[in-house]
PyMOL Python script that loads the backbone (N, CA, C, O; Angstrom):
from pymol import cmd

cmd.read_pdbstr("""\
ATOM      1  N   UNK A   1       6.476 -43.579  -7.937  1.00  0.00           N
ATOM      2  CA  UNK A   1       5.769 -42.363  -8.230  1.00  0.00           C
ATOM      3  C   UNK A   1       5.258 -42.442  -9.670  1.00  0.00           C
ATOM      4  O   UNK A   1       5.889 -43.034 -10.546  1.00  0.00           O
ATOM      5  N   UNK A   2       4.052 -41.803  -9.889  1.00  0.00           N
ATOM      6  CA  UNK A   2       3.363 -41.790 -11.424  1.00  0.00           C
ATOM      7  C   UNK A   2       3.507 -40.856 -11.682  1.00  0.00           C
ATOM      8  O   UNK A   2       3.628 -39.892 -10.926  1.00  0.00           O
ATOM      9  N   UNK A   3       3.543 -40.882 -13.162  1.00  0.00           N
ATOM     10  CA  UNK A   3       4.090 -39.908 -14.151  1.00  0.00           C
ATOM     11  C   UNK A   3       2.752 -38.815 -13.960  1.00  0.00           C
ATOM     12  O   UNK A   3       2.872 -37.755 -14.573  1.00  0.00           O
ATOM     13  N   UNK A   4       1.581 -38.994 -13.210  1.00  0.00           N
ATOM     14  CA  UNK A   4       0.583 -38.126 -12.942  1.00  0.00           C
ATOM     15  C   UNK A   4       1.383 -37.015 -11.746  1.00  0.00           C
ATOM     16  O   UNK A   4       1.739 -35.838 -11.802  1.00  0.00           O
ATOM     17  N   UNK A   5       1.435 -38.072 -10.696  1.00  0.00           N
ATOM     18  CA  UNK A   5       2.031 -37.408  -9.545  1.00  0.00           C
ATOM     19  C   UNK A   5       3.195 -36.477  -9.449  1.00  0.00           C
ATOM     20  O   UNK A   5       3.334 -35.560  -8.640  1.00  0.00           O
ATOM     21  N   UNK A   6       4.216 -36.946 -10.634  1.00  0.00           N
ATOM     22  CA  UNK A   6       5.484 -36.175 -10.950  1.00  0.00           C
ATOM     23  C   UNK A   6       4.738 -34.759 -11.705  1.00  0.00           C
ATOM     24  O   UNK A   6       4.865 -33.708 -11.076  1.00  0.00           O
ATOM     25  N   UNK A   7       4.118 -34.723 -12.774  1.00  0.00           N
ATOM     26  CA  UNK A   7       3.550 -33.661 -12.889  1.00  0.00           C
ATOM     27  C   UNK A   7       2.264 -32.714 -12.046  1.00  0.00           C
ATOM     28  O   UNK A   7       1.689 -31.704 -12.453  1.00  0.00           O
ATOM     29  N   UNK A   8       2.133 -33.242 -11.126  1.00  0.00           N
ATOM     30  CA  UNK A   8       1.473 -32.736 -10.241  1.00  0.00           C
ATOM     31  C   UNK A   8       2.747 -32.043  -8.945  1.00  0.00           C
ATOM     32  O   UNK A   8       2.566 -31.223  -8.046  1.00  0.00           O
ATOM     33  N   UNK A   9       3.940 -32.757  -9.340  1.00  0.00           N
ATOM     34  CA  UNK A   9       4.795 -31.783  -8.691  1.00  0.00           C
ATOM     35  C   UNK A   9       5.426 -30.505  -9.015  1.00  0.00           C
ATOM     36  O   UNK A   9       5.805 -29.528  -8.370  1.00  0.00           O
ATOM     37  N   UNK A  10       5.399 -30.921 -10.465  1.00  0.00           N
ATOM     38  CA  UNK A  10       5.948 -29.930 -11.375  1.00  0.00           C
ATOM     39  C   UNK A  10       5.366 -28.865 -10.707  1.00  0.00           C
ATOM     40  O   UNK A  10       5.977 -27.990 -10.094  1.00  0.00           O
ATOM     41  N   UNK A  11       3.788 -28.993 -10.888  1.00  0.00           N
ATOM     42  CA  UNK A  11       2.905 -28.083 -11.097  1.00  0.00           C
ATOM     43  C   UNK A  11       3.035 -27.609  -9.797  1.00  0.00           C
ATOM     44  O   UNK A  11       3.279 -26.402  -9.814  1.00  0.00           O
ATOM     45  N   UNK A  12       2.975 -28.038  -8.765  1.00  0.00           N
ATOM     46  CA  UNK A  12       3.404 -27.228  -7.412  1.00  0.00           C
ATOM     47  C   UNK A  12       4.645 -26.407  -7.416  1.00  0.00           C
ATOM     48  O   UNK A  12       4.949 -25.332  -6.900  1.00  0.00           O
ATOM     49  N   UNK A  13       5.207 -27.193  -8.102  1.00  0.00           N
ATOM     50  CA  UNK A  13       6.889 -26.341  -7.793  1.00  0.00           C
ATOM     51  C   UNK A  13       6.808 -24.974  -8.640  1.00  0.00           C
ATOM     52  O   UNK A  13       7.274 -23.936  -8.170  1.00  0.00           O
ATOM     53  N   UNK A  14       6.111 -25.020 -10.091  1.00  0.00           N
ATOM     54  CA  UNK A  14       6.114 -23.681 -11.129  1.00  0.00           C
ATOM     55  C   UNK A  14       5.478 -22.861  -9.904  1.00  0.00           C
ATOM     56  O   UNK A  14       5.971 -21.803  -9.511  1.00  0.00           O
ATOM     57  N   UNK A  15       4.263 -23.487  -9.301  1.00  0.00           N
ATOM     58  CA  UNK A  15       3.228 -22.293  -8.754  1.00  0.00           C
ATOM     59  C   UNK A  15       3.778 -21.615  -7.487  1.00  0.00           C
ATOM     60  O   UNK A  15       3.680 -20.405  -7.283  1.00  0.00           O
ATOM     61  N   UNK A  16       4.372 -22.503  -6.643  1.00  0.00           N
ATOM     62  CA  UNK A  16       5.250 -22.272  -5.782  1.00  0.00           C
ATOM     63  C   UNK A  16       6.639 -20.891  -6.302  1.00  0.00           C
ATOM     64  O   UNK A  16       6.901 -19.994  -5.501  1.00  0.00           O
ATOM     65  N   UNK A  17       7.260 -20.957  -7.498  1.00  0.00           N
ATOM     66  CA  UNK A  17       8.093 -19.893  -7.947  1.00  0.00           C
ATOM     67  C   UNK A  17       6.873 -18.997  -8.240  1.00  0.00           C
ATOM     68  O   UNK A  17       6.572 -18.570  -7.126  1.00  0.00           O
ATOM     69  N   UNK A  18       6.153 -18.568  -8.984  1.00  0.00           N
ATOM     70  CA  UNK A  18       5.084 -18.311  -9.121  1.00  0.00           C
ATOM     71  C   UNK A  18       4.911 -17.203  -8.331  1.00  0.00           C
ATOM     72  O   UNK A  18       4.867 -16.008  -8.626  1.00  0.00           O
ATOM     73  N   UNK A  19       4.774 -18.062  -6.759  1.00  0.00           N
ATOM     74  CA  UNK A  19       4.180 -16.870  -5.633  1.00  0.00           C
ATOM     75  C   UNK A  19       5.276 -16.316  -5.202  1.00  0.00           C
ATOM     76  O   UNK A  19       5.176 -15.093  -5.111  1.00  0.00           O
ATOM     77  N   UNK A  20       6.466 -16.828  -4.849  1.00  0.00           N
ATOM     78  CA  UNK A  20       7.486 -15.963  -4.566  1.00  0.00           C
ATOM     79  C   UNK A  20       7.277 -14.758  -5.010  1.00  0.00           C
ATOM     80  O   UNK A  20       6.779 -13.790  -4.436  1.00  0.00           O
ATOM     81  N   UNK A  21       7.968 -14.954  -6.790  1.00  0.00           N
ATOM     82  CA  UNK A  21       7.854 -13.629  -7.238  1.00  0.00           C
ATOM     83  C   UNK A  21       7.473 -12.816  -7.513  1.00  0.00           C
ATOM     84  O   UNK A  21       8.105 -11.933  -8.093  1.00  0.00           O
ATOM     85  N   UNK A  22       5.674 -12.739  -7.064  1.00  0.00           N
ATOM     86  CA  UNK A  22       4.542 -12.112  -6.713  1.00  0.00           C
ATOM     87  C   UNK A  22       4.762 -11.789  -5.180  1.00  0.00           C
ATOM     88  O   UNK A  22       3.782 -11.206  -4.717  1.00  0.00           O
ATOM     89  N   UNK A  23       5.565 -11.960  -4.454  1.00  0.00           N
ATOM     90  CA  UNK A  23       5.283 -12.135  -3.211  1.00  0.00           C
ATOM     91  C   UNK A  23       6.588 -10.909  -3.008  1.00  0.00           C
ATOM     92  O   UNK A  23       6.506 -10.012  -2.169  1.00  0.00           O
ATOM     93  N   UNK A  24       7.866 -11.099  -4.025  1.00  0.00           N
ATOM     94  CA  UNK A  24       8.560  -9.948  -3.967  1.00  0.00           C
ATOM     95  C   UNK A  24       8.376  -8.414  -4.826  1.00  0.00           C
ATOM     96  O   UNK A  24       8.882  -7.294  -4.758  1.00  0.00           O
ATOM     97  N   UNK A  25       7.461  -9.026  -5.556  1.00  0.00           N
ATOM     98  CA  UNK A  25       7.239  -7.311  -5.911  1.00  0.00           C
ATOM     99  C   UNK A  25       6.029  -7.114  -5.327  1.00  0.00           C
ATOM    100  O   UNK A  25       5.341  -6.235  -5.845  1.00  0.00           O
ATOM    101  N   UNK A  26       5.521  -7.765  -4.271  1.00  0.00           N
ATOM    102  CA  UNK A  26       4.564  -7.157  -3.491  1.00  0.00           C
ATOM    103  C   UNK A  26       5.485  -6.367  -2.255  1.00  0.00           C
ATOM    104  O   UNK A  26       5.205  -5.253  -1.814  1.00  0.00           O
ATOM    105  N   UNK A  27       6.278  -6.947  -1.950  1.00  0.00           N
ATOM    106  CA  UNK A  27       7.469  -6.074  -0.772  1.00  0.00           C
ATOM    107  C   UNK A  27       7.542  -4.935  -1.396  1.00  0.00           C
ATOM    108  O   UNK A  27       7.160  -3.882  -0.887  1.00  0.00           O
ATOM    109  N   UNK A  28       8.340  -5.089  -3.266  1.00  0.00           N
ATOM    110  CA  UNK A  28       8.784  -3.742  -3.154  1.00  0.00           C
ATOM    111  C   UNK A  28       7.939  -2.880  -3.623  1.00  0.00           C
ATOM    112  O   UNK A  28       8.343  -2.220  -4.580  1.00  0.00           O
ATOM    113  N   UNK A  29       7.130  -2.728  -3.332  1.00  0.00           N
ATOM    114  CA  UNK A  29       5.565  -2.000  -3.904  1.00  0.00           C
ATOM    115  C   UNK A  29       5.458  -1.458  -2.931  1.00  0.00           C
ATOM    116  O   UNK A  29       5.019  -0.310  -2.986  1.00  0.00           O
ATOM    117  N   UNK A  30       5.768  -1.970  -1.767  1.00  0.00           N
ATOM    118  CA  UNK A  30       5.314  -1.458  -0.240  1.00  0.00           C
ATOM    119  C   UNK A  30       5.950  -0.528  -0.353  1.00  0.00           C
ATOM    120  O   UNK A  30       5.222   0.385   0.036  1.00  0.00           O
ATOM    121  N   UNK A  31       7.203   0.013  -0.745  1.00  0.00           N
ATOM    122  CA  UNK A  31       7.659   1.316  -0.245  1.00  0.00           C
ATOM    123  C   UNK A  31       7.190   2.249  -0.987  1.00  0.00           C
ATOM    124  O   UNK A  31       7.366   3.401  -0.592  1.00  0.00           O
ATOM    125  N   UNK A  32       6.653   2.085  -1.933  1.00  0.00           N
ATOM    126  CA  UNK A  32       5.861   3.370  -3.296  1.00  0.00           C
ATOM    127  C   UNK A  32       4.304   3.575  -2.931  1.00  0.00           C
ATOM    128  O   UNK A  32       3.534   2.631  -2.756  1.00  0.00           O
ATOM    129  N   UNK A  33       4.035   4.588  -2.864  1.00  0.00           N
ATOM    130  CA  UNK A  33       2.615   4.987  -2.843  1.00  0.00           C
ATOM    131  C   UNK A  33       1.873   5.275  -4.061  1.00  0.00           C
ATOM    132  O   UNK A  33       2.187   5.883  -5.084  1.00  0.00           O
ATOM    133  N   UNK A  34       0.488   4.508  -3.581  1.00  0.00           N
ATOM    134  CA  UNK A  34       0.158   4.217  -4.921  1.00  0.00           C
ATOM    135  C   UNK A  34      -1.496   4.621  -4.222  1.00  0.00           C
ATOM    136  O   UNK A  34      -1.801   4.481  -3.038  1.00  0.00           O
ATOM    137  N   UNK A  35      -2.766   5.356  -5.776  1.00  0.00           N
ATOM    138  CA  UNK A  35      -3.619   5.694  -4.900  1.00  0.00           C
ATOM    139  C   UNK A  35      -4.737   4.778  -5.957  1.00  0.00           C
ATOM    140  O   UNK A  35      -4.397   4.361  -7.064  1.00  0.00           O
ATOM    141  N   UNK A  36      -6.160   4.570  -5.332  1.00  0.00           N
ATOM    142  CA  UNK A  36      -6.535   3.919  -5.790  1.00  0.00           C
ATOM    143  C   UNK A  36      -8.083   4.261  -5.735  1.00  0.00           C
ATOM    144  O   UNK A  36      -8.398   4.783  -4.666  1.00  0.00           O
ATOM    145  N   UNK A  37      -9.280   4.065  -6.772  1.00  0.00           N
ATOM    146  CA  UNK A  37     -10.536   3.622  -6.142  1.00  0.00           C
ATOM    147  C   UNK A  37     -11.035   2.944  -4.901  1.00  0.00           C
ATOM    148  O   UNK A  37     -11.092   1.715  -4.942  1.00  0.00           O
ATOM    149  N   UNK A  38     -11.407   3.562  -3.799  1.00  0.00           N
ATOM    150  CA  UNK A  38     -12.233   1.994  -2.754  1.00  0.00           C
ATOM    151  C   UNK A  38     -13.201   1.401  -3.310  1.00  0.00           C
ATOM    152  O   UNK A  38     -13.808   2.040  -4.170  1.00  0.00           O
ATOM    153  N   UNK A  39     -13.593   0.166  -3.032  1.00  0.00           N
ATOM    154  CA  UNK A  39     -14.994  -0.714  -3.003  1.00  0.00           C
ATOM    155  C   UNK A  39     -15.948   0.353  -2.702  1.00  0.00           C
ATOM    156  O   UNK A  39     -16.752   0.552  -3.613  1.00  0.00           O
ATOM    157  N   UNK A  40     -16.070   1.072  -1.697  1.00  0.00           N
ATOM    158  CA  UNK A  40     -17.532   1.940  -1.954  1.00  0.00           C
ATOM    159  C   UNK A  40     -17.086   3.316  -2.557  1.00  0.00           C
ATOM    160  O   UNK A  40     -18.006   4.128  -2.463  1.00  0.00           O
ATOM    161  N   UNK A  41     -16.030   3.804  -3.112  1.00  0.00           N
ATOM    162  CA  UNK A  41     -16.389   4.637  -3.854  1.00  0.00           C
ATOM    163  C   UNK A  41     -15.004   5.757  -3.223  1.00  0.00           C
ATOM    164  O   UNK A  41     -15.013   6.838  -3.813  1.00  0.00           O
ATOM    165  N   UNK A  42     -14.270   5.670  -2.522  1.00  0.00           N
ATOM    166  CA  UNK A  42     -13.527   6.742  -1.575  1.00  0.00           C
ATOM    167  C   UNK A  42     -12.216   6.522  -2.215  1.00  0.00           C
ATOM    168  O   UNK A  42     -11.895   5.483  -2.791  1.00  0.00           O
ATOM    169  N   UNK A  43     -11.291   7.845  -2.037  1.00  0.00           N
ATOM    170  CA  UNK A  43      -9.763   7.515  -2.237  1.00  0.00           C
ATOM    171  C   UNK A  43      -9.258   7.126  -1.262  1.00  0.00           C
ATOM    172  O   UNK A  43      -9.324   7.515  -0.096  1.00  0.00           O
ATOM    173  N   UNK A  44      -8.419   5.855  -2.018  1.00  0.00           N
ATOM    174  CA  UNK A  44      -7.887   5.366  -0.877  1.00  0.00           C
ATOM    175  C   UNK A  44      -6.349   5.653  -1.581  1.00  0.00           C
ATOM    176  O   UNK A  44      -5.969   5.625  -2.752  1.00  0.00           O
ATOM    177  N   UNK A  45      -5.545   5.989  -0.082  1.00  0.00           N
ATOM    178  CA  UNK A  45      -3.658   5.935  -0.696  1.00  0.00           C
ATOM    179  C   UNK A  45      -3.031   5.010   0.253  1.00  0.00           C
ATOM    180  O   UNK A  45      -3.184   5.107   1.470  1.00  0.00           O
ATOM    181  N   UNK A  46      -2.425   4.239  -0.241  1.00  0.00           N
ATOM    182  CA  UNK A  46      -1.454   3.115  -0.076  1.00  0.00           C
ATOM    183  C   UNK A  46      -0.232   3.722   0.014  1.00  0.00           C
ATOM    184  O   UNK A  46       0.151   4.713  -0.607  1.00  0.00           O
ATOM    185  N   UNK A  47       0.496   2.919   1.011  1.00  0.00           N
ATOM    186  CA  UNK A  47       1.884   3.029   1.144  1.00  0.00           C
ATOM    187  C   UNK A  47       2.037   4.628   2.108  1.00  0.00           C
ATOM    188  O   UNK A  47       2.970   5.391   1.858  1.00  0.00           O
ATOM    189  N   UNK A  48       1.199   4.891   2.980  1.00  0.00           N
ATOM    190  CA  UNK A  48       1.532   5.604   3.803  1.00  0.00           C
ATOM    191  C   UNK A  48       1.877   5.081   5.283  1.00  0.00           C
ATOM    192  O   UNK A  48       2.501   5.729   6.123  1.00  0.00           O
ATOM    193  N   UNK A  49       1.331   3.731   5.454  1.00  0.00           N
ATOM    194  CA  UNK A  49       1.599   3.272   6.784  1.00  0.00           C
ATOM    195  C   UNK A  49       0.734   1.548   6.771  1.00  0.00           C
ATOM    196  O   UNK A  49       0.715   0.878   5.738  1.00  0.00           O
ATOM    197  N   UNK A  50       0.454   1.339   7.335  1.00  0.00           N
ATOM    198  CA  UNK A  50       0.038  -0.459   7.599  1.00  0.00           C
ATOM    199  C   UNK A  50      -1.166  -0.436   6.874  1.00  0.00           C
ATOM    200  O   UNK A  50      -1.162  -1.210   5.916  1.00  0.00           O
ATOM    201  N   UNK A  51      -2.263   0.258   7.049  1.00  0.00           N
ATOM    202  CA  UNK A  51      -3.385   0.478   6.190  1.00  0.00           C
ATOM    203  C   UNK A  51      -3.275   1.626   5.098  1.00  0.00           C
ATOM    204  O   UNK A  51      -2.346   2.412   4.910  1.00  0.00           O
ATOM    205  N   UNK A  52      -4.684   1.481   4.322  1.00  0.00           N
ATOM    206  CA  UNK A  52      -4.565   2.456   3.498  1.00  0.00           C
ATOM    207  C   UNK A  52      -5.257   3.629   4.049  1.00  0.00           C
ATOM    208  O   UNK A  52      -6.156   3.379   4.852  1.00  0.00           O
ATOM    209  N   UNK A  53      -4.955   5.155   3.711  1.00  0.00           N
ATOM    210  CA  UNK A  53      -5.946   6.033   4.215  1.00  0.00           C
ATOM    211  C   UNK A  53      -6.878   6.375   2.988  1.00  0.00           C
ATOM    212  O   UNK A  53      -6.505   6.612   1.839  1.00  0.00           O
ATOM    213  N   UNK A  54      -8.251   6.350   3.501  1.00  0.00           N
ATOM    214  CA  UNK A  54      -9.701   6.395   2.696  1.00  0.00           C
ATOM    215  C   UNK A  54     -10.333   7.300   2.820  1.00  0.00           C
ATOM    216  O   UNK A  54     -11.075   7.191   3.796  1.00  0.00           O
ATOM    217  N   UNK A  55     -10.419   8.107   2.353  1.00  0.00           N
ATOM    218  CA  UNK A  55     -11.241   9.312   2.613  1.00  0.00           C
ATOM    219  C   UNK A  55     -11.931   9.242   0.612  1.00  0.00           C
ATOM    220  O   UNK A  55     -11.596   8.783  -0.479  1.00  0.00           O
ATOM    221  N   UNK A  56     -13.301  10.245   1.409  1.00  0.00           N
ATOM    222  CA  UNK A  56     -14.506  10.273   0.346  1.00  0.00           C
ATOM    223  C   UNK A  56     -13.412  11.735  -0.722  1.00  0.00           C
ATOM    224  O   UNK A  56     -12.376  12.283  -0.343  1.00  0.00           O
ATOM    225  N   UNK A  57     -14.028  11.917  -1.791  1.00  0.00           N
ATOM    226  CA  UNK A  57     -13.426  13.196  -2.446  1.00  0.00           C
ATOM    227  C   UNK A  57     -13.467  14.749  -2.139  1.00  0.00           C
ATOM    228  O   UNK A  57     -12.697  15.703  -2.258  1.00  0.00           O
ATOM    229  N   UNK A  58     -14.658  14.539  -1.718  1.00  0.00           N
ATOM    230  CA  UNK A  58     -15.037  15.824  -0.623  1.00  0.00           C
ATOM    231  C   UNK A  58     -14.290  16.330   0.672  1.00  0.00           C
ATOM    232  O   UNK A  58     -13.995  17.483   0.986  1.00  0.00           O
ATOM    233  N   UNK A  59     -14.076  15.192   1.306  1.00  0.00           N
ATOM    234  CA  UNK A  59     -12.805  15.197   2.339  1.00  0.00           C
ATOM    235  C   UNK A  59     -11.231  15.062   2.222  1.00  0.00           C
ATOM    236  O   UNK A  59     -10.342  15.117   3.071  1.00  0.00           O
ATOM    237  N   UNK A  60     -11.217  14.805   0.449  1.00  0.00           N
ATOM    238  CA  UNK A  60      -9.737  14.154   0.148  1.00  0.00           C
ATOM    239  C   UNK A  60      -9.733  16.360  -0.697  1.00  0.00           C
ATOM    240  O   UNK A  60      -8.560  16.626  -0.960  1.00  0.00           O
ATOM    241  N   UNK A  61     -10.284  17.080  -0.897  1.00  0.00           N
ATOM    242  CA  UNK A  61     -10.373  17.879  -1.435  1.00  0.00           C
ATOM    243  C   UNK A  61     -10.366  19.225   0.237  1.00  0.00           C
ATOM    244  O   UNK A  61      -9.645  20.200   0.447  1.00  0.00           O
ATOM    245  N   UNK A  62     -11.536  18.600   1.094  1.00  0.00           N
ATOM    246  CA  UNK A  62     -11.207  19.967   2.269  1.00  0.00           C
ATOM    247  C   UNK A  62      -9.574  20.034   2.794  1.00  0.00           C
ATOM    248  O   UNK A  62      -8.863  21.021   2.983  1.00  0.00           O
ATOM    249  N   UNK A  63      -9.225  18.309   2.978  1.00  0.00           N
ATOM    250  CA  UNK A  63      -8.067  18.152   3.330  1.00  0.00           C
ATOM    251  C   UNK A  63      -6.830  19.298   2.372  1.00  0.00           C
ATOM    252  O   UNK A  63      -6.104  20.264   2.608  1.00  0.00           O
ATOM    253  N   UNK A  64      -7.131  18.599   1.464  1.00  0.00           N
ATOM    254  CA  UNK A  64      -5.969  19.602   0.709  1.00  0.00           C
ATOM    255  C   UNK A  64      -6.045  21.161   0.621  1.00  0.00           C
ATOM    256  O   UNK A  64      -5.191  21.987   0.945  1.00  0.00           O
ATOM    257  N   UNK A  65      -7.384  21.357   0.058  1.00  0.00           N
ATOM    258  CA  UNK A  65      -7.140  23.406   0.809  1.00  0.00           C
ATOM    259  C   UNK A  65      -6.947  23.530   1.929  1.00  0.00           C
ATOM    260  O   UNK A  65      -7.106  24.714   2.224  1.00  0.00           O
ATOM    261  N   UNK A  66      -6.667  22.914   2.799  1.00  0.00           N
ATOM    262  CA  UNK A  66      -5.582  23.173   4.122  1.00  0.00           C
ATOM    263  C   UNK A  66      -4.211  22.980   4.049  1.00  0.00           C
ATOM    264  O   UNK A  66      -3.622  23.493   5.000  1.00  0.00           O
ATOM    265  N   UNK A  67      -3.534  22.438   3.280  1.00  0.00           N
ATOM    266  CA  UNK A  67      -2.133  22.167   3.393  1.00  0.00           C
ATOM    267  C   UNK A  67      -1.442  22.640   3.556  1.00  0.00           C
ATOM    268  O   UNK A  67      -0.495  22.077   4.106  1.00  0.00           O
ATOM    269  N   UNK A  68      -1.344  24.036   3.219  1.00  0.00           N
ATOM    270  CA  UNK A  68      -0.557  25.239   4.391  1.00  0.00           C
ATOM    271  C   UNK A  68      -0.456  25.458   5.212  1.00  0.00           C
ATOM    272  O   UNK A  68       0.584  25.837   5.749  1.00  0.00           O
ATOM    273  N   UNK A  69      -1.879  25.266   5.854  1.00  0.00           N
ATOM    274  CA  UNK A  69      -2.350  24.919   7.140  1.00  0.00           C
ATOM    275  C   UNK A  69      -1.689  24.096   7.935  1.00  0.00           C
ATOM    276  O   UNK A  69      -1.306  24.495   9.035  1.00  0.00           O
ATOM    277  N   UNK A  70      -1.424  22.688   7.461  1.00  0.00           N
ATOM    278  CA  UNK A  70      -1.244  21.933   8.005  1.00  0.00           C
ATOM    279  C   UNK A  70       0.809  21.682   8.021  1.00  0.00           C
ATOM    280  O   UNK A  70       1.665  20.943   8.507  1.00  0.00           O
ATOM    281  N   UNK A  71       0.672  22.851   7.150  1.00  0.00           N
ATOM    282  CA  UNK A  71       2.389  22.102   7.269  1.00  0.00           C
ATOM    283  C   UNK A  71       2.779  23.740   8.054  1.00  0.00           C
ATOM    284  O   UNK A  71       3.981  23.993   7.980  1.00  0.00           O
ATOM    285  N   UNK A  72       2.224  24.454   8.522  1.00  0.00           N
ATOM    286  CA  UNK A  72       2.514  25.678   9.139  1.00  0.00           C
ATOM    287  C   UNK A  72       2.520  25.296  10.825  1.00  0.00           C
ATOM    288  O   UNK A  72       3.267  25.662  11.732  1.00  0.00           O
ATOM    289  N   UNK A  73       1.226  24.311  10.796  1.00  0.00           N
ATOM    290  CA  UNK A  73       0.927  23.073  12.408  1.00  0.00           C
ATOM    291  C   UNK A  73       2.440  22.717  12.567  1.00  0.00           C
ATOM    292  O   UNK A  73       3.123  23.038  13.539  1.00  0.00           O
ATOM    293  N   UNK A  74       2.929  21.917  11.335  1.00  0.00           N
ATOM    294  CA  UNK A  74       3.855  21.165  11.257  1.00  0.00           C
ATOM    295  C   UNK A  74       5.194  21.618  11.774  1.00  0.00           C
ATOM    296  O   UNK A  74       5.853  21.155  12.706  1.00  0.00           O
ATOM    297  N   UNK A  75       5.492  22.779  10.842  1.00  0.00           N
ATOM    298  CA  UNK A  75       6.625  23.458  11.388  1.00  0.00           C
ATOM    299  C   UNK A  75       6.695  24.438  12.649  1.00  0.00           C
ATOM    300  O   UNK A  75       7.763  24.705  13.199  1.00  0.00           O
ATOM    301  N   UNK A  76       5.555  24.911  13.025  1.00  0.00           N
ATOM    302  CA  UNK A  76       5.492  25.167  14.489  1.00  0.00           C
ATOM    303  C   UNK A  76       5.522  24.746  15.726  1.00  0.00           C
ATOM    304  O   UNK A  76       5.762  25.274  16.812  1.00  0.00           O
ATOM    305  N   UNK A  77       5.103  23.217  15.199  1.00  0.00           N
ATOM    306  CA  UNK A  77       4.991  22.135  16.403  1.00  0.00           C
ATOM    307  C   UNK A  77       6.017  21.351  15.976  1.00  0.00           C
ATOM    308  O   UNK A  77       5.729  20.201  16.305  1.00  0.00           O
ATOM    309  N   UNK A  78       7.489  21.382  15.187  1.00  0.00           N
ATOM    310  CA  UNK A  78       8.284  20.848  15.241  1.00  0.00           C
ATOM    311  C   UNK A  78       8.913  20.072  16.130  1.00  0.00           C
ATOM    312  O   UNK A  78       9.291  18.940  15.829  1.00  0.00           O
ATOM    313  N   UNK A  79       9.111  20.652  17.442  1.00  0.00           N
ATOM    314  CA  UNK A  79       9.897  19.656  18.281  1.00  0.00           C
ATOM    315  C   UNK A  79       9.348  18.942  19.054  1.00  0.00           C
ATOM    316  O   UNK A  79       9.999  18.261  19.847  1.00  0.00           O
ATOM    317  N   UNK A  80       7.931  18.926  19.009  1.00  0.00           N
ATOM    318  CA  UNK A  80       6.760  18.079  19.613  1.00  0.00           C
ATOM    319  C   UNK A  80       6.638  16.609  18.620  1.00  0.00           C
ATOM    320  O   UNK A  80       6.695  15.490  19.128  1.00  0.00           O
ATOM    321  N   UNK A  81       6.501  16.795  17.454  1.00  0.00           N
ATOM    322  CA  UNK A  81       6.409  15.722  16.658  1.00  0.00           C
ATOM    323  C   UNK A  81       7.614  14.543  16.493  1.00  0.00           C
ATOM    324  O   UNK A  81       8.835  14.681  16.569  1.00  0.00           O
ATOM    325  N   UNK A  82       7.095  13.769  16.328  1.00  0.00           N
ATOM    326  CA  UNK A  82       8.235  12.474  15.961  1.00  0.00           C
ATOM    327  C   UNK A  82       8.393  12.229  14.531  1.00  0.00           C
ATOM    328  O   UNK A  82       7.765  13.007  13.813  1.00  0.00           O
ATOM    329  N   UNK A  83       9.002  11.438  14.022  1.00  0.00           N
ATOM    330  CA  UNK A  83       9.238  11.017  12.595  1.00  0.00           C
ATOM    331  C   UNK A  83       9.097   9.657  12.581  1.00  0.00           C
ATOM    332  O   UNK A  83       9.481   9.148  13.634  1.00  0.00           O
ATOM    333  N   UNK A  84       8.818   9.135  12.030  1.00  0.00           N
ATOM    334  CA  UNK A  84       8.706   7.603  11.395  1.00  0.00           C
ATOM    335  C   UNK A  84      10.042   7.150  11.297  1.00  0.00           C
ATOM    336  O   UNK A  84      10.301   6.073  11.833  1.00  0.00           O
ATOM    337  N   UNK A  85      10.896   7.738  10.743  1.00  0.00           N
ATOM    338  CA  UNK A  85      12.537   7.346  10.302  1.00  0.00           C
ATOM    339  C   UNK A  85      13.132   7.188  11.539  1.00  0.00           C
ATOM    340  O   UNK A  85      14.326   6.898  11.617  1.00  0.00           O
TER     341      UNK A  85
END
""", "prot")
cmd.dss("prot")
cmd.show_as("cartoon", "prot")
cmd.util.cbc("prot")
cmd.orient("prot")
């Protein structure tokens, strides 16, 4: 083996730790919600489920002057609904 090739292992092996531990605080990120700009312009929130939900500001704004609304749905239709947990 050449002293090229040995450092060409190195260099796999650093990059290799590297992604791991990018790879574990990408796990634990998953459980925190986090909200963000979209590419065209919409809020998007992370960490509610497999995708992100995207809605424009206009719709991230009707949504919310309902929230009474929606948690009044919620607790009325209690034993209809499921939980995630």
């Amino acid at each position: 083996m050449t002293k090229e090739n040995a450092m060409s292992d190195e260099d796999l092996k650093a990059e290799l730790e590297r992604l791991k531990s990018e790879n574990a605080a990408l796990k634990k990120a998953q459980g925190s919600t986090r909200i963000k700009v979209s590419d065209k312009g919409g809020v998007s929130v992370y960490g509610l489920g497999r995708f992100p939900v995207t809605l424009y500001k206009e719709q991230w704004l009707k949504l919310l002057a309902m929230s009474d609304e929606i948690r009044s749905f919620i607790t009325a239709n209690e034993v209809q609904l499921k939980s995630k947990e």
